[in-house]
Backbone as CSV, one residue per row, in Angstrom:
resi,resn,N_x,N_y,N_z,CA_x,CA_y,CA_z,C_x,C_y,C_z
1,UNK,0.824,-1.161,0.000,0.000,0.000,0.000,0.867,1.222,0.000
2,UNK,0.700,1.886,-0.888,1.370,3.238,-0.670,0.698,3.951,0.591
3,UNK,1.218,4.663,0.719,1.147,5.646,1.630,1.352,7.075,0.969
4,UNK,0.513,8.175,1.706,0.151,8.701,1.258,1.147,10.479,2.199
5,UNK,1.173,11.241,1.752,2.246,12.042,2.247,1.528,13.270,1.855
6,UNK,1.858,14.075,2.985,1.020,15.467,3.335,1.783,16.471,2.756
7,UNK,1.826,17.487,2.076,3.354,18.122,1.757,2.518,19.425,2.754
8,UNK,3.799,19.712,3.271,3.293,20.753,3.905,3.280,21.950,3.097
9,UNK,2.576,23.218,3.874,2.418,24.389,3.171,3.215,25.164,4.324
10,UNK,4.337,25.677,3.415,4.829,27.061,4.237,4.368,28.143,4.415
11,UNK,4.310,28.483,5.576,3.506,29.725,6.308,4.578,30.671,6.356
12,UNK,4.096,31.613,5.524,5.236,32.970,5.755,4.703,33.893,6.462
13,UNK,6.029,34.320,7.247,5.584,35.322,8.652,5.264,36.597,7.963
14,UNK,4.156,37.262,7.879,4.273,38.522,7.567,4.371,39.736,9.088
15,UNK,5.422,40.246,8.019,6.349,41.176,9.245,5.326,42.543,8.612
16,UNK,5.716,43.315,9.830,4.709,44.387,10.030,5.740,46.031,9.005
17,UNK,4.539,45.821,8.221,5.094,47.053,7.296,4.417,48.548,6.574
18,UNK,4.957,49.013,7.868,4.365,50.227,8.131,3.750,51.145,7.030
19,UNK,4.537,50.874,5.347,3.827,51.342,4.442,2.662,50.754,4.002
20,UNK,2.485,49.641,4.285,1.216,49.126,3.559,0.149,49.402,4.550
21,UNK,0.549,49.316,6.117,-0.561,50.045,7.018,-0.920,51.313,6.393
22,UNK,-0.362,52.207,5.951,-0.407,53.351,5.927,-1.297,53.346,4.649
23,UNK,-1.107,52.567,3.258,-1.877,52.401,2.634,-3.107,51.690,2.724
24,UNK,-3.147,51.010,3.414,-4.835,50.384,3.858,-5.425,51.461,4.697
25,UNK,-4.938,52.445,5.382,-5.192,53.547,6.134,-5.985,54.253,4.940
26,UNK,-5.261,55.107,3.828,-6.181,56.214,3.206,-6.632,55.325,2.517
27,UNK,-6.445,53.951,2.260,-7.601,53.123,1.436,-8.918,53.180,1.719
28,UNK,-8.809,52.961,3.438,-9.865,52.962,3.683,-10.940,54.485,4.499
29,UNK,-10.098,54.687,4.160,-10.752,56.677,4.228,-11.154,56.744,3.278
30,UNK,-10.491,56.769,1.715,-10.827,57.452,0.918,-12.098,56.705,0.515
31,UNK,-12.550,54.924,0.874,-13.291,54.404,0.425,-14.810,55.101,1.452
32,UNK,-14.290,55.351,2.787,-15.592,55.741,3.827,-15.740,57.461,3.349
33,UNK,-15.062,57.834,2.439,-15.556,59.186,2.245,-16.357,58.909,1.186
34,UNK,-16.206,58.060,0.295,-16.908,57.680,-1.009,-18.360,57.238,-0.777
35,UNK,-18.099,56.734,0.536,-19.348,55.812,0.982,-20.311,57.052,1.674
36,UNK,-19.977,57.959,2.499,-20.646,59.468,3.102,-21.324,60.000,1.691
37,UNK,-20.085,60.291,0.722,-20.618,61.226,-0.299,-21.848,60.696,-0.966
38,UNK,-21.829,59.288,-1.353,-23.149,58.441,-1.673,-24.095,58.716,-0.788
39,UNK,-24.241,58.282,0.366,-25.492,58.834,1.307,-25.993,59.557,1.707
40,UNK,-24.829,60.784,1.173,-25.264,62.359,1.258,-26.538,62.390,0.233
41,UNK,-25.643,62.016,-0.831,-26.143,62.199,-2.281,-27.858,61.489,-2.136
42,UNK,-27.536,60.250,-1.566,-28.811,59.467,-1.784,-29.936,60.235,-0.360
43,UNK,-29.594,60.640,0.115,-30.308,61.234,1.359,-31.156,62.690,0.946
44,UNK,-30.310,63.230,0.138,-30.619,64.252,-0.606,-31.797,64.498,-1.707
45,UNK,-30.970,62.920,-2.895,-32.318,62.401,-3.347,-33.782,61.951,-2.584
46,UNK,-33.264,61.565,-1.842,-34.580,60.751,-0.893,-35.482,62.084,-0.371
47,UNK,-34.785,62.971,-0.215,-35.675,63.847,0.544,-36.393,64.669,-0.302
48,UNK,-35.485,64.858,-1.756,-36.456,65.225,-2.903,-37.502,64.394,-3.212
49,UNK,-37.333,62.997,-3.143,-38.255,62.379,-3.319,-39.800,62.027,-2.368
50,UNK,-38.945,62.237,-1.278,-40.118,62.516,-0.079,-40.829,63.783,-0.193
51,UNK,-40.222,64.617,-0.736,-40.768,66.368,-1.045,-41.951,65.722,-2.119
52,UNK,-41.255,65.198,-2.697,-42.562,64.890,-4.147,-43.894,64.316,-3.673
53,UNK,-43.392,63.216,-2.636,-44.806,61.956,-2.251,-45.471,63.162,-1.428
54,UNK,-45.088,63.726,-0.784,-45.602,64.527,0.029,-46.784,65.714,-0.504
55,UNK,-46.084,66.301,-1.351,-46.653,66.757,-2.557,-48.146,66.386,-3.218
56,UNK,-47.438,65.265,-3.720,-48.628,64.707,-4.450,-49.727,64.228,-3.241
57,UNK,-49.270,63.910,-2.207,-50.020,63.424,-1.035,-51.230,64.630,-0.632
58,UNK,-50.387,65.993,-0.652,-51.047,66.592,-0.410,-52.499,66.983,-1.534
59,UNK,-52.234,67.381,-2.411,-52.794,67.291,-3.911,-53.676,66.050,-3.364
60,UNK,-53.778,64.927,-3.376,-54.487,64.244,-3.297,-55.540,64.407,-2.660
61,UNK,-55.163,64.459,-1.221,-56.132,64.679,-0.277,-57.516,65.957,-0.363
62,UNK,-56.496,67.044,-1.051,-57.257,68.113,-1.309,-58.406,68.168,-2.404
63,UNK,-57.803,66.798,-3.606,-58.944,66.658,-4.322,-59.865,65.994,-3.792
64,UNK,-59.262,64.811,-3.427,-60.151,64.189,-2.605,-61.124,64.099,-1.594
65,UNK,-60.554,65.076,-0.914,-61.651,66.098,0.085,-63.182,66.908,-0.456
66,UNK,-62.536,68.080,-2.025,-63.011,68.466,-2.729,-64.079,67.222,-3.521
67,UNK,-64.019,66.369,-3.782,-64.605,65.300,-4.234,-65.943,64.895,-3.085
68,UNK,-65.206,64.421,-2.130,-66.361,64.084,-0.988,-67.153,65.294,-0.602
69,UNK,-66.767,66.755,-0.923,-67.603,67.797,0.148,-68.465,67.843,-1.361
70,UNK,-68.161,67.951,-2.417,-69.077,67.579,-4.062,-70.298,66.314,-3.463
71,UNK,-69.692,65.308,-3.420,-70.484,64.311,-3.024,-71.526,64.254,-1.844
72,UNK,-70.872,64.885,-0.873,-72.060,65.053,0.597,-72.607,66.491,0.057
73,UNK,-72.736,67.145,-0.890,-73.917,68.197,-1.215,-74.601,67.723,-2.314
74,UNK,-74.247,66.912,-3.084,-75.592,66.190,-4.227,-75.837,65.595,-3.552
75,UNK,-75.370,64.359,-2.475,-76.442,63.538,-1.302,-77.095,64.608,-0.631
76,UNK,-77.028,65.819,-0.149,-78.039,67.141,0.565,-79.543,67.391,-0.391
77,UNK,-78.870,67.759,-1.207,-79.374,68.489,-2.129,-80.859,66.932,-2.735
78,UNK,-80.102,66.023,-3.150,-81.336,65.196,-3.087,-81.891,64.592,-1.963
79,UNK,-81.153,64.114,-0.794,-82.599,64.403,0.033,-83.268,65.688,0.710
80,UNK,-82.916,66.357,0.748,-83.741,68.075,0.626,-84.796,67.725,-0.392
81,UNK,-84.695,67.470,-1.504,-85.717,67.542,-2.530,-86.298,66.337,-2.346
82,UNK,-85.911,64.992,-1.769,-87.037,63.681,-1.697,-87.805,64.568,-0.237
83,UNK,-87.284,65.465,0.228,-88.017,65.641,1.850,-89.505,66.902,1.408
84,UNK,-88.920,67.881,0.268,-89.860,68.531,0.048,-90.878,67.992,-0.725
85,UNK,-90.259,66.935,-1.483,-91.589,66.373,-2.440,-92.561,64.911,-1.071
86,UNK,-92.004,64.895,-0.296,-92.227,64.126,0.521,-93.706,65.037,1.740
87,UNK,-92.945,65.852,1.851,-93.518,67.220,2.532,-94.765,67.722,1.908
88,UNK,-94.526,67.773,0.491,-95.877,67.950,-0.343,-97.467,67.036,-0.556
89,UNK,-96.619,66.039,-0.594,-97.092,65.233,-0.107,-97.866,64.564,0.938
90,UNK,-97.301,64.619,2.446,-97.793,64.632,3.711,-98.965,66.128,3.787
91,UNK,-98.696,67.488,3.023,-99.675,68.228,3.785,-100.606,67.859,2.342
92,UNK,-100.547,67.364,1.413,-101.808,67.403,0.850,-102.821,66.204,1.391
93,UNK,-101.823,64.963,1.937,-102.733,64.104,2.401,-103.290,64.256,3.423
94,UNK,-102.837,65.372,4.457,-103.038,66.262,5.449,-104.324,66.954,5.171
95,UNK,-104.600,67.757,4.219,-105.845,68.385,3.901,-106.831,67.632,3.725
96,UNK,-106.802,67.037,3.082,-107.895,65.406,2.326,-108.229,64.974,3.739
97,UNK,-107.599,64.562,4.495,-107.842,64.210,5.881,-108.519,64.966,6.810
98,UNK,-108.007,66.379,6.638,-108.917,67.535,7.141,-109.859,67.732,6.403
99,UNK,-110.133,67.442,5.833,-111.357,67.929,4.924,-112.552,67.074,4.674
100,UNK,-112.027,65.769,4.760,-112.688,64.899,5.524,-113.652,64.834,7.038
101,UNK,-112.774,64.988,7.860,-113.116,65.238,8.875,-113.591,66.465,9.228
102,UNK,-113.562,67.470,8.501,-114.876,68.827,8.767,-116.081,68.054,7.923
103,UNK,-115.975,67.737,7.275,-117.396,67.198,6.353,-118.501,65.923,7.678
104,UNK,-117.476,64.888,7.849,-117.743,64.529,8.878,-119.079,65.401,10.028
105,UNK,-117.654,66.179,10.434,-118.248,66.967,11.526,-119.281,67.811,11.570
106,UNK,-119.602,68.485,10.056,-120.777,69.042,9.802,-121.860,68.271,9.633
107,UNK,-121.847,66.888,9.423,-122.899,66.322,8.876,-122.947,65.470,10.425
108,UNK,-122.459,66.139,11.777,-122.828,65.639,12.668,-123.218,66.735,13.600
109,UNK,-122.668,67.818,13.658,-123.049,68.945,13.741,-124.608,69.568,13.539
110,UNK,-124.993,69.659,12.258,-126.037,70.725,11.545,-127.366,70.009,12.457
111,UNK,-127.566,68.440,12.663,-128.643,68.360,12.786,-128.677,68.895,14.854
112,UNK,-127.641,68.888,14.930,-127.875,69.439,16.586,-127.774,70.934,16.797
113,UNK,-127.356,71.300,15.639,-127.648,73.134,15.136,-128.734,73.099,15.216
114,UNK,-129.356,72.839,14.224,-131.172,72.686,14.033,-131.726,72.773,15.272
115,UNK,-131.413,71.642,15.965,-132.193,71.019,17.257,-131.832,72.591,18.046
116,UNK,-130.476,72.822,17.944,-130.682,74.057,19.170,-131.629,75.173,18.392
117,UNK,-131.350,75.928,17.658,-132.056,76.437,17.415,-132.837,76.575,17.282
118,UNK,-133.934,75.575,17.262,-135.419,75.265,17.457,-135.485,75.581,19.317
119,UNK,-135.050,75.201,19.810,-134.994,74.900,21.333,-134.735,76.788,21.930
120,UNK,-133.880,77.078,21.075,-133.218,79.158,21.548,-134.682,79.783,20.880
121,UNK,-135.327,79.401,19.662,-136.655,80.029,19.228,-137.654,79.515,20.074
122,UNK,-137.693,78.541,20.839,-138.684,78.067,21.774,-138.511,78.862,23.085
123,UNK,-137.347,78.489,23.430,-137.325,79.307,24.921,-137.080,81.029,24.908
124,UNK,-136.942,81.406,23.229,-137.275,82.817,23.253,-138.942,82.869,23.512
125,UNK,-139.439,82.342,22.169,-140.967,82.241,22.797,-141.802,82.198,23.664
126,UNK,-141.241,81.142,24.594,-141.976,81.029,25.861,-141.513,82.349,27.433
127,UNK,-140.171,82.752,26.783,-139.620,84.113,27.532,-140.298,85.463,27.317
128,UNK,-140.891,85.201,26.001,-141.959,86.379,25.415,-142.962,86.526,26.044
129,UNK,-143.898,84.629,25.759,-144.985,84.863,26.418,-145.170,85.048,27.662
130,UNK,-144.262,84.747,28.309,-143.950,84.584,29.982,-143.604,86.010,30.616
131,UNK,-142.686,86.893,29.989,-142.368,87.744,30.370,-142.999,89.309,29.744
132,UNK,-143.818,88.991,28.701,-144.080,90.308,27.570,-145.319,90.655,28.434
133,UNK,-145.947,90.254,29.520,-146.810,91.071,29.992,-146.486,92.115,30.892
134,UNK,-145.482,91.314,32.138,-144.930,91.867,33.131,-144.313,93.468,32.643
135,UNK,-143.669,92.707,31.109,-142.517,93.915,31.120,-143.027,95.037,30.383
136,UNK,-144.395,94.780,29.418,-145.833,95.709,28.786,-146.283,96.360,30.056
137,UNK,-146.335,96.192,31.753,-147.072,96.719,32.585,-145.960,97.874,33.283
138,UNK,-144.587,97.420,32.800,-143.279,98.317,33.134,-142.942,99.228,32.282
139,UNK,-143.706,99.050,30.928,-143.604,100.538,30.171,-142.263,99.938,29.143
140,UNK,-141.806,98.700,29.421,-140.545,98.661,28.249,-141.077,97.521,27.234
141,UNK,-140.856,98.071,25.802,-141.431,97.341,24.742,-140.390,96.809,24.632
142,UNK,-140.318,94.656,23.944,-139.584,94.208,23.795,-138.987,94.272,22.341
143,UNK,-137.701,94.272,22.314,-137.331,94.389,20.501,-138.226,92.655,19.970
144,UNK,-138.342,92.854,18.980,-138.743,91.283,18.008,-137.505,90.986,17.609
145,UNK,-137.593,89.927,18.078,-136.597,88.677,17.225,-136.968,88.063,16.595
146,UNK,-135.987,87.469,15.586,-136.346,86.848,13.882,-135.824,85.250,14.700
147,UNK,-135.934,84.396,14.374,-135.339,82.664,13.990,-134.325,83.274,13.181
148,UNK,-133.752,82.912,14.021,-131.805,82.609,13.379,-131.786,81.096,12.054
149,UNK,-131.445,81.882,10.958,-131.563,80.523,10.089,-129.813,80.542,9.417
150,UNK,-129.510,79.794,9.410,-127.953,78.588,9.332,-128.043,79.560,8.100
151,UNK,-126.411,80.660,8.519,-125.941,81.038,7.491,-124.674,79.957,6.512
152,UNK,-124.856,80.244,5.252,-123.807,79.696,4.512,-122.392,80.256,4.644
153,UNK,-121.627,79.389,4.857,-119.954,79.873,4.936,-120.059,80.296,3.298
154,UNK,-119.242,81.474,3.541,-118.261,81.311,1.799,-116.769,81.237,2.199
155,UNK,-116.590,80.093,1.011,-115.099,79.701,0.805,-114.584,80.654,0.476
156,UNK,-113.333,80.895,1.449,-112.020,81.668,0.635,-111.032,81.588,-0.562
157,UNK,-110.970,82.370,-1.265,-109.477,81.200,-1.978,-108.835,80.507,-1.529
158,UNK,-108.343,80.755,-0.479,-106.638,80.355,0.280,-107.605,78.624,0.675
159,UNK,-109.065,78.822,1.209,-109.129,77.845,1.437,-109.529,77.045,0.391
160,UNK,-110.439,77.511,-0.710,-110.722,76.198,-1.775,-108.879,76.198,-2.405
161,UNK,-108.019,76.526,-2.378,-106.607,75.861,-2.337,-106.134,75.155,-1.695
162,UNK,-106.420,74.831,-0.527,-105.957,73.973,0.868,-106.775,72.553,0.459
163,UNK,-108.089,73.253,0.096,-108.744,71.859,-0.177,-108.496,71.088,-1.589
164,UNK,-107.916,71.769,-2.668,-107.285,70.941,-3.932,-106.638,70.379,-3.781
């Protein structure tokens, strides 16, 4: 069997040499100034670029704002107008209802009109006959009274309008 043999590797001492320190020195300056001036640079950009989003951010919002205060006054504006046609609505069915109910009420009314007034011409009558002697022997003549007969309303405009 062979055998097998390691060759070694010589390790060389590196001795300390003050010029090449000295050159890895501004090597590496001149590379960390390179590296500042980039992040200046890019920091610079960035903040122009943040100036821009910002910008447009703003712009946005402002249309966008402008957009919604557009939008919540055509939503006003039509229900305002479903409320007035709504409104028109409620008082005309409002009248019909009133108007109803006076009709009603007259045709429950008139016949107890009647009745009184038969009853105020009676107990004028019987106040006549009862009292027109006493007050003929006191020297005072009584005025004559007529029967009160059921005057007719006349409609107003305003009201035959209420009632259309």
């Amino acid at each position: 069997m062979a055998t097998r043999t390691r060759s070694k590797r010589a390790t060389s001492r590196q001795e300390f040499n003050p010029r090449a320190l000295l050159l890895a020195g501004v090597g590496a300056v001149s590379l960390g100034r390179k590296q500042a001036l980039r992040s200046i640079e890019d920091a610079g950009d960035n903040a122009v670029s943040l100036r821009k989003q910002l910008d447009a951010k703003v712009k946005s919002f402002g249309t966008r704002a402008r957009k919604l205060t557009k939008q919540a006054e055509g939503d006003f504006q039509k229900l305002r107008r479903q409320a007035e046609r709504d409104l028109v609505q409620l008082r005309k069915q409002a009248s019909a209802k009133v108007a109803e109910l006076r009709k009603q009420a007259s045709a429950r009314v008139a016949p107890l009109q009647l009745k009184l007034d038969e009853v105020v011409v009676e107990v004028a009558n019987q106040a006549q006959s009862r009292l027109g002697p006493v007050l003929a022997k006191l020297g005072v003549t009584p005025a004559k009274r007529q029967a009160r007969k059921p005057v007719a309303k006349r409609r107003t405009a305003k009201a035959a309008r209420r009632a259309a």
